[in-house]
N, C-alpha and C positions, 0 to 999 in steps of 0.2 A: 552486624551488631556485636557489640564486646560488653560483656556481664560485669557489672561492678559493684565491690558491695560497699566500697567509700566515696562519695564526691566530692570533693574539695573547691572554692568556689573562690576567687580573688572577687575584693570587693568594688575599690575604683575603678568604671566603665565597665564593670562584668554585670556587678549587680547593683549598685548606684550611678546614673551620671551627676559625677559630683563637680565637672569642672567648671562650671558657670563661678559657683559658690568657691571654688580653691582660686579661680581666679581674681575673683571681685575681694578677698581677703587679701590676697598674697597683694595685690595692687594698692589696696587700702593702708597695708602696711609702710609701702615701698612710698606711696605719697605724704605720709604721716610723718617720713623720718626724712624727708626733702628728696628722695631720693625718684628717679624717672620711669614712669610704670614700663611695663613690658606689653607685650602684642598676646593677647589668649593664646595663640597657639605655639610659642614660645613657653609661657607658663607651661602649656601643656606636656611639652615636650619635658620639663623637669620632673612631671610624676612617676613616681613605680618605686622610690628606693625610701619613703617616709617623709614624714613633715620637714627635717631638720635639712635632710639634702634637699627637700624642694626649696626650704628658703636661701640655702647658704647657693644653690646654682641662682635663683632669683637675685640675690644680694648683689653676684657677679664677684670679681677678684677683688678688685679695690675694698670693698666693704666688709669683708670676710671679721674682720673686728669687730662689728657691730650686729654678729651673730644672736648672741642673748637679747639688745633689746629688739630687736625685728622677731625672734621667737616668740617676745614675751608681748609684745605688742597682733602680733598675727593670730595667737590661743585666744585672745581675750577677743578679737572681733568673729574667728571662725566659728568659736561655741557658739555666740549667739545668732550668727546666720548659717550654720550647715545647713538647712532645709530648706533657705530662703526661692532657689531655684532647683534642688535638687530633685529628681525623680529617678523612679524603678527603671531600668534600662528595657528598653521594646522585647516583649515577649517571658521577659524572666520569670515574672511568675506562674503564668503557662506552665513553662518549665518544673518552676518549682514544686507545683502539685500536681504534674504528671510524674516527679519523683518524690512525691510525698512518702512511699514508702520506703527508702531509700536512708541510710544514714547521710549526713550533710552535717558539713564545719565548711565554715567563715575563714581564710585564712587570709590575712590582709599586710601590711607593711604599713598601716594605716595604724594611731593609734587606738587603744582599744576602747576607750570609753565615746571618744567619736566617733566608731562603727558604729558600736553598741546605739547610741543614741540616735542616728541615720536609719536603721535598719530596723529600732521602735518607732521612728517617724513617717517610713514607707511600710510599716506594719509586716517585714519581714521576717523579723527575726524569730516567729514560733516556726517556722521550717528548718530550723537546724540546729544540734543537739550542741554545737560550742562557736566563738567566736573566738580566734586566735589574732590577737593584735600585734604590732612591731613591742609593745610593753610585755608583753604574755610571758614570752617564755626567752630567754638569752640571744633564742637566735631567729633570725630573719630569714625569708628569702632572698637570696638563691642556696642557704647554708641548708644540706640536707638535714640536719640535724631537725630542722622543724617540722618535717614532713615523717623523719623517722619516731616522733614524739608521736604524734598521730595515729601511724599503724601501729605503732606499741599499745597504742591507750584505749582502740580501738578494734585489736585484736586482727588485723586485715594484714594478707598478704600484699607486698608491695607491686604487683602484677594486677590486684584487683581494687588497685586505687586509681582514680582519675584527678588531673587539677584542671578547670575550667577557667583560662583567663586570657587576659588582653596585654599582658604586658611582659618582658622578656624576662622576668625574673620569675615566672607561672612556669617558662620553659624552662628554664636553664636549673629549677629548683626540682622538676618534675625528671630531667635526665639525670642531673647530681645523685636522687634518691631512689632513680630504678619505678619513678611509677608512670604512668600513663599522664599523657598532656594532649589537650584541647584548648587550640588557640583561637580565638573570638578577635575578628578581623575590625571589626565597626569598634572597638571600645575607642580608650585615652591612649591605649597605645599604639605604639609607630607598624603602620601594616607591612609597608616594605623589609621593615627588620627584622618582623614576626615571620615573613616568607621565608628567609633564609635561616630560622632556626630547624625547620625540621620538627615540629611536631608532630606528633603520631596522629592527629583529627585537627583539622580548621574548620571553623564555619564562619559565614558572613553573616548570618541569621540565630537570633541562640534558640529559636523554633528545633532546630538542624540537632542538637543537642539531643532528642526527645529520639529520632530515628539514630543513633549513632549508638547510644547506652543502652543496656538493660540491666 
């Protein structure tokens, strides 16, 4: 078991599954502007770098011009159905209040006020003291710089930080900054490619999470 005194929590398939809802949006868009839906698991495949990459990989090459109105067309349906199919990912809050005493931030590529709003809607968001959006702060995952914002603000050694997530940028932000990473095999992201990053902890289960930390 490894002592920690920060948790850091990716939100897409770690602690929301949001994909029913980023699909049924990103499709609504893509039929709205004439344009040919894609397969969920395609969609799926474009999550983990923000809204703006997941529409512009959706849109495809040809369409890359018609970036702003499929932005501006995909905000205005996702606000009003994020919750429509979304729920807490198996076991998470378990989790969460077996590390209720535990500091905890939100760190997402996601934007912030649609976390924020997701995580009042599955009523999680009193377990953790900030939510970090892809708006929040200048830089994103995988840039260390957001993780060094964190321990800075938060007063934690970079050794007694953990990031909890499912997608290669939880990894590749968690080696960039020198802290600990735990990779969650079941989320949105690709397990295969999650194997060959090398995390210091994986789990299939985020039960598994609760025997790993202290």
């Amino acid at each position: 078991m490894k002592k920690v005194d920060l948790m850091i929590f990716d939100f897409d398939g770690t602690l929301a599954d949001t994909g029913a809802d980023l699909v049924s949006s990103i499709n609504q868009t893509l039929t709205s502007m004439r344009l040919d839906p894609r397969s969920p698991e395609e969609i799926i495949s474009f999550v983990g770098d923000g809204v703006k990459k997941l529409m512009e990989r959706s849109l495809g090459e040809n369409n890359k011009g018609r970036l702003e109105e499929a932005m501006s067309i995909f905000s205005g349906h996702y606000e009003k159905h994020l919750l429509d199919q979304t729920v807490l990912c198996p076991h998470i809050e378990d989790v969460l209040k077996y590390f209720n005493h535990k500091m905890k931030v939100i760190l997402t590529n996601k934007r912030y006020h649609l976390t924020l709003a997701i995580a009042r809607g599955l009523h999680i968001d009193r377990y953790f003291m900030e939510i970090v959006g892809a708006d929040s702060t200048p830089f994103q995952k995988p840039d260390q710089r957001v993780i060094e914002y964190l321990l800075d603000k938060y007063n934690v050694a970079a050794q007694k930080a953990v990031i909890i997530g499912d997608g290669v940028n939880d990894i590749a932000v968690a080696k960039n900054a020198g802290i600990l990473s735990c990779a969650y095999l079941n989320g949105l992201g690709d397990k295969e490619t999650l194997l060959t990053m090398e995390a210091d902890f994986y789990c299939e289960n985020l039960m598994e999470i609760n025997s790993l930390f202290q």
